[in-house]
Structure formats: structure tokens, C-alpha cells
Kinemage of the C-alpha trace (Angstrom):
@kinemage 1
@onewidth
@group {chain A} dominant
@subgroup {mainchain}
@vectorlist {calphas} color= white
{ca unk a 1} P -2.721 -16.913 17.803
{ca unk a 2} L -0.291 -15.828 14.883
{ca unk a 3} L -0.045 -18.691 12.215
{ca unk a 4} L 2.419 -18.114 9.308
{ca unk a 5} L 1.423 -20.041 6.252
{ca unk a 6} L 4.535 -20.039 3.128
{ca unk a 7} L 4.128 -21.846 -0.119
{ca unk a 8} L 7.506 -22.010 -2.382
{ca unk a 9} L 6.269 -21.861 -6.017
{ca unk a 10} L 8.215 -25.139 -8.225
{ca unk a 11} L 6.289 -25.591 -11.305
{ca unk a 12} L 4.382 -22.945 -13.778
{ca unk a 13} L 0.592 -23.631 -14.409
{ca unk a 14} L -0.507 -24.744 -17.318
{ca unk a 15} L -2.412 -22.003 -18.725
{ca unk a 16} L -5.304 -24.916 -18.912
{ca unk a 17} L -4.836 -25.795 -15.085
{ca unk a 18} L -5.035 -22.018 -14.760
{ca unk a 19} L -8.506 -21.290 -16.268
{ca unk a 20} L -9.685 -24.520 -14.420
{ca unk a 21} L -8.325 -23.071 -11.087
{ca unk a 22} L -9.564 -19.471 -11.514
{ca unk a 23} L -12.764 -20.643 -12.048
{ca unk a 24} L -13.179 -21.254 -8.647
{ca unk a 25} L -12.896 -18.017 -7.202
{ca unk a 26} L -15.922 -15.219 -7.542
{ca unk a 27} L -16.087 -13.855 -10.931
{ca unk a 28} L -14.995 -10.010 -9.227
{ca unk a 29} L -11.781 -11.615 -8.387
{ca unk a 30} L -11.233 -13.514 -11.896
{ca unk a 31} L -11.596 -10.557 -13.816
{ca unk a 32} L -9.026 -8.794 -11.771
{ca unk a 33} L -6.490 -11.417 -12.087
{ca unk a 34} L -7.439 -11.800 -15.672
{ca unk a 35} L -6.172 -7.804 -16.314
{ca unk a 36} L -2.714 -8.790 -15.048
{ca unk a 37} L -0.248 -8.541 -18.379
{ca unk a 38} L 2.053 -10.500 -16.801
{ca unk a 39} L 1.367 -14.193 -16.806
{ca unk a 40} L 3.415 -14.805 -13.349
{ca unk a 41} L 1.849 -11.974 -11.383
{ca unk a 42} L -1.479 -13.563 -12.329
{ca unk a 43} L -0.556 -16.826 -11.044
{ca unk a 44} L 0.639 -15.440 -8.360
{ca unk a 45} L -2.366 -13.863 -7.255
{ca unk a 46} L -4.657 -16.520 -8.028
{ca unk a 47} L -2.720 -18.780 -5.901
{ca unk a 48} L -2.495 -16.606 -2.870
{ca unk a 49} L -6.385 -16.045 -3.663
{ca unk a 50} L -6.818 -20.194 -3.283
{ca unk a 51} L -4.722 -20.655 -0.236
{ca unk a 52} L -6.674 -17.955 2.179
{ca unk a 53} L -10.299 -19.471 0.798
{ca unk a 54} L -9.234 -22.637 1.703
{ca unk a 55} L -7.466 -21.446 5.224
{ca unk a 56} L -10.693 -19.747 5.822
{ca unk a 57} L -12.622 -23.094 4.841
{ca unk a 58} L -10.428 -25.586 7.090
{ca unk a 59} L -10.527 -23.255 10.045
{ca unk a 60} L -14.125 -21.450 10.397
{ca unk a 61} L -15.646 -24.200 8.258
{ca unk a 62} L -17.668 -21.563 5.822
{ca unk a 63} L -18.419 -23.455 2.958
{ca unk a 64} L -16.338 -21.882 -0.281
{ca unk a 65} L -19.005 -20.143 -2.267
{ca unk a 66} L -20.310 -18.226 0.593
{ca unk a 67} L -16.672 -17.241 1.901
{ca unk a 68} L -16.790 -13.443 1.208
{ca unk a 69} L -13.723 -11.255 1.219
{ca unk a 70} L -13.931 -7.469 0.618
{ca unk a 71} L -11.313 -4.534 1.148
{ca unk a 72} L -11.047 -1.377 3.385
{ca unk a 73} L -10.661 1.510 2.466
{ca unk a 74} L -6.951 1.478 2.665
{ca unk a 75} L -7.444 -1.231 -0.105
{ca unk a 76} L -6.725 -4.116 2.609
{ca unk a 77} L -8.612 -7.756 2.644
{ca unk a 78} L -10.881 -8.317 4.871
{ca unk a 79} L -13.434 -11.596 5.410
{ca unk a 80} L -17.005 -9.890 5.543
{ca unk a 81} L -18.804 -10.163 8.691
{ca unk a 82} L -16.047 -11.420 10.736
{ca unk a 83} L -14.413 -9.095 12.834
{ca unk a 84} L -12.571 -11.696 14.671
{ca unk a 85} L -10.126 -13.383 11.673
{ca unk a 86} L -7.710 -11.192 10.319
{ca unk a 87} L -5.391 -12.173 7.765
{ca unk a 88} L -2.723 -10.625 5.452
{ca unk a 89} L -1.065 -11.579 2.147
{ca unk a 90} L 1.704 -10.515 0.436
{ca unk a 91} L 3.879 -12.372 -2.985
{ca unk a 92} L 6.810 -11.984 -4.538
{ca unk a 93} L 9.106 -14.252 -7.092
{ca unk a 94} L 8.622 -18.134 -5.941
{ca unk a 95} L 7.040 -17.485 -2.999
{ca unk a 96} L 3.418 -16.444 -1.420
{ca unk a 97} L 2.740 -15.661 2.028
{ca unk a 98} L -0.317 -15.667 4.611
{ca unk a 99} L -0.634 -14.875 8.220
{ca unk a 100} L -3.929 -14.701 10.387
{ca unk a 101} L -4.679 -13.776 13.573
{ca unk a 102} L -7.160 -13.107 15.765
{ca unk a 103} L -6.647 -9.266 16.067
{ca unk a 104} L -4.499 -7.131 13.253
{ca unk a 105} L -2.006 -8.745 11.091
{ca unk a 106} L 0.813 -7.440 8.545
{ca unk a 107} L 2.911 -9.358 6.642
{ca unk a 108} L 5.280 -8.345 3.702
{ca unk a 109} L 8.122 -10.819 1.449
{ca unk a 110} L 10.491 -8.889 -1.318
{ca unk a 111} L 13.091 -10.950 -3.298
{ca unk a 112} L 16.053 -8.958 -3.003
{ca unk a 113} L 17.248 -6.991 -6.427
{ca unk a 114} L 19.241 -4.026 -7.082
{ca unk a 115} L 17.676 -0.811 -5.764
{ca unk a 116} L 18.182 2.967 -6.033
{ca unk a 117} L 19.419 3.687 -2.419
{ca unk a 118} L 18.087 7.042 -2.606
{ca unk a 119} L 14.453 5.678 -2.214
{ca unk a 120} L 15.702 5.410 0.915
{ca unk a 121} L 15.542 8.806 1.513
{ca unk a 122} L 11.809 8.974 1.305
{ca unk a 123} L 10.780 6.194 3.344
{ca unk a 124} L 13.217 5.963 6.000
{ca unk a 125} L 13.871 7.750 9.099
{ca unk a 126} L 16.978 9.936 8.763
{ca unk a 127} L 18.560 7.729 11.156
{ca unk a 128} L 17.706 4.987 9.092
{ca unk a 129} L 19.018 5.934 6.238
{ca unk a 130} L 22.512 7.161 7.596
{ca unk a 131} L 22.311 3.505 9.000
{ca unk a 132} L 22.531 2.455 5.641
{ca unk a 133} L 24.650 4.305 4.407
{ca unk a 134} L 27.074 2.951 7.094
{ca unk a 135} L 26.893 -0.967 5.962
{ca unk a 136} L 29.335 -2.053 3.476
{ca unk a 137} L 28.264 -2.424 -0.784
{ca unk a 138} L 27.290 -6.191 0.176
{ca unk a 139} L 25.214 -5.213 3.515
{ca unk a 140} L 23.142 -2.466 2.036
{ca unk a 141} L 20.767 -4.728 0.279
{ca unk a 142} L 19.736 -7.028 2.881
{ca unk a 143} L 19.799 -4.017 5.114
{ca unk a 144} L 17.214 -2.283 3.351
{ca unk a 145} L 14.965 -4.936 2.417
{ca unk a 146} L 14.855 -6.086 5.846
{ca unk a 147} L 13.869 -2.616 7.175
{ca unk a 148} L 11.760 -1.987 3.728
{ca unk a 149} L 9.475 -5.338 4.531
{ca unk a 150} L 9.379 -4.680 8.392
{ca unk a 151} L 7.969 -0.995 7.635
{ca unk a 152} L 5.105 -2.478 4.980
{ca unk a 153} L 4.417 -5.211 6.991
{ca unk a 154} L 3.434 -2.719 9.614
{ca unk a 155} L 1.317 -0.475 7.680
{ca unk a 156} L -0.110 -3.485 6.402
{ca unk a 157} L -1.059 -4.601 9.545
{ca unk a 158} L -2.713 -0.977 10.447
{ca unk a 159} L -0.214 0.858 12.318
{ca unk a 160} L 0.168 5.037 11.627
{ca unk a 161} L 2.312 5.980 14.064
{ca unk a 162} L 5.463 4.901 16.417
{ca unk a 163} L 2.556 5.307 19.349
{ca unk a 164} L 1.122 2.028 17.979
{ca unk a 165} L 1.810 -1.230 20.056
{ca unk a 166} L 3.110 -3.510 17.564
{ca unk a 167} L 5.614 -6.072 17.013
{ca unk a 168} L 7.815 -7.040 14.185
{ca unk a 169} L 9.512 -10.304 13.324
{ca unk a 170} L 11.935 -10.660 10.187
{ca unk a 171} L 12.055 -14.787 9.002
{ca unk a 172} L 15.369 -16.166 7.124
{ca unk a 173} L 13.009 -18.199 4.637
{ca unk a 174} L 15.578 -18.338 1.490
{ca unk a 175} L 18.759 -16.146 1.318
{ca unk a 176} L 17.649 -14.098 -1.701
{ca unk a 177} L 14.501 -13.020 0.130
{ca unk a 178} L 13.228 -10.744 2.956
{ca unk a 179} L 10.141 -12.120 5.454
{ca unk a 180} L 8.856 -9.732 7.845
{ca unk a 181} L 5.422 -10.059 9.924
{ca unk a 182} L 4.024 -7.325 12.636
{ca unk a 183} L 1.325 -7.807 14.975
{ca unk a 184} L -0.322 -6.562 17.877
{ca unk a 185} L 0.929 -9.825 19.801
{ca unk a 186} L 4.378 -10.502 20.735
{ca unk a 187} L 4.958 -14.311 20.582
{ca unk a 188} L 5.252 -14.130 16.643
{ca unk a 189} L 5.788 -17.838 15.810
{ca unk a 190} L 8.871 -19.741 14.938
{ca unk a 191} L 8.014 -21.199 11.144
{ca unk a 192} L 8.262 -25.184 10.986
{ca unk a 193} L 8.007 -25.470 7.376
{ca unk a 194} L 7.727 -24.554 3.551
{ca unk a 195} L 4.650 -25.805 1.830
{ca unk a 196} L 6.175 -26.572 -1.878
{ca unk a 197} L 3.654 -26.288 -4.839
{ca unk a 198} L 3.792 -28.034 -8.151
{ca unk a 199} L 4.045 -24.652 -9.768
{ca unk a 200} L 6.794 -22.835 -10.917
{ca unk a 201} L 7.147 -19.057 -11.192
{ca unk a 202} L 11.224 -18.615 -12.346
């Protein structure tokens, strides 16, 4: 079963809190997040980092130290020797993102901003992109971050071709943000909630 898991970001960590925190992931993982240059993006990532250990602690009980998370080769997460919990994360601005699943699972959030359009042109269809083209100046963005995070969360999620039986869900979380999760199953869940966190990322 699908399970979406969203934490809005309300209060910056103290850069004490922060080296107390990070301390509790492996030392691979804090000296990647130490080599972000930007204070928020390591926050961000530490958090995210927190919230799947302890998702993967509450529901397959694996005590922390020994929960061990590697990547593909496509660069994608994966919880070592278990082929049977899959789990995706993505971050961007206040908010961090999880799903799991018991088979393959993509999920992708983008705070809208201004954007070239014609980046359009090399990762949409050609259909797609006369779409947009179509919408109106105030459409265009929310048109192509919906169809932006709907394509990652599908790569994300391991799909290569239009052969692939997935699904795709978009999620109106926050008007100046796009939400979309793909699986391989097709009752994508409604979400209930917003977990809010003391921290802040403006």
C-alpha cells in the first residue's frame, strides 16, 4: 500500500540543533550533507534523511544503527537487503516529501518560480509543449510544473518508456507548489494531513 508522508518546514535549525541531529545519521551521509554550501539545502536533506530512518524504524522495526540505505545505479535510495520496501524522496522550499510502497515508488515536489519555457522543448513531448504554449501567461506555470513533477516522479519511480504500467497522481498541497507521485498501483492515496516541523526553511 502507497503511504504519502509531507512535513511543512516552520522554523530554521539552529546550527547547534543541526550538528546534534546530523550526528545521528552514518558518517557517509554526514559528510555529504556537510559539502552542501547552502545552509537550507543541507537542512533539507538531513531532515528528509531523519524522517525515512525513522519510517523505516516504526514500520519494519530495524533498530537505527543497523538501518542501511544504499543507491542504484541510477543514483536512487534503496534500503539494503530488502527488496520488498521501496521508498522515494524528493524536497523543495518548506516542504519534504516521502512515499513507500511495497513495489516501485516515484515521487517529485517543485515550488513554482519563473522558468525558461523553452526547457520545455527538451523534455516534453511535442504535443506537450504546443499544450503549453496554448494556456494563457498565468496557466503556463502551473501547467508545466504539474507535467514537469509528474514526468520525474515517474522516472523516479523506474519507468523508461510509455510501455510501462504506471500511474500518476498530482496533490494540491500549497498553491505555490507542485506534488506528483507514480506507482505501479492505482489506488494512490488521498493525503489526510501535513506534518508541521519546528523548522523553518524561508
Amino acid at each position: 500500500m502507497v503511504e504519502i508522508f509531507i512535513v511543512k518546514l516552520l522554523k530554521q535549525l539552529d546550527p547547534q540543533v543541526f550538528n546534534e541531529l546530523i550526528l545521528s545519521i552514518p558518517k557517509e551521509r554526514q559528510d555529504r550533507i556537510r559539502l552542501f554550501s547552502n545552509y537550507k539545502d543541507a537542512q533539507r536533506s538531513l531532515v528528509a534523511d531523519i524522517i525515512i530512518r525513522n519510517i523505516i524504524y516504526k514500520k519494519l522495526n530495524i533498530a537505527w544503527e543497523k538501518i542501511l540505505i544504499e543507491t542504484n545505479d541510477t543514483g536512487k535510495p534503496l534500503l539494503k537487503n530488502n527488496k520488498d520496501f521501496h521508498f522515494n524522496l524528493s524536497h523543495s522550499g518548506k516542504f519534504i516529501v516521502c512515499a513507500i510502497n511495497d513495489s516501485p515508488i516515484g515521487i517529485d515536489i517543485e515550488k513554482i518560480r519563473p522558468v525558461d519555457m523553452d526547457v520545455a522543448k527538451n523534455f516534453f513531448s511535442q504535443q506537450e509543449y504546443n499544450d503549453l504554449l496554448k494556456k494563457t501567461k498565468e496557466e503556463k506555470l502551473s501547467y508545466f510544473y504539474g507535467l514537469w513533477t509528474s514526468k520525474e516522479s515517474y522516472i523516479k519511480a523506474g519507468g523508461k518508456d510509455l510501455s510501462d504500467d504506471y500511474f500518476t497522481k498530482q496533490y494540491n498541497i500549497d498553491p505555490d507548489y507542485k506534488l506528483s507521485v507514480c506507482s505501479k498501483n492505482k489506488n494512490l492515496p488521498v493525503i489526510k494531513s501535513i506534518c508541521n516541523s519546528r523548522l523553518t526553511i524561508s
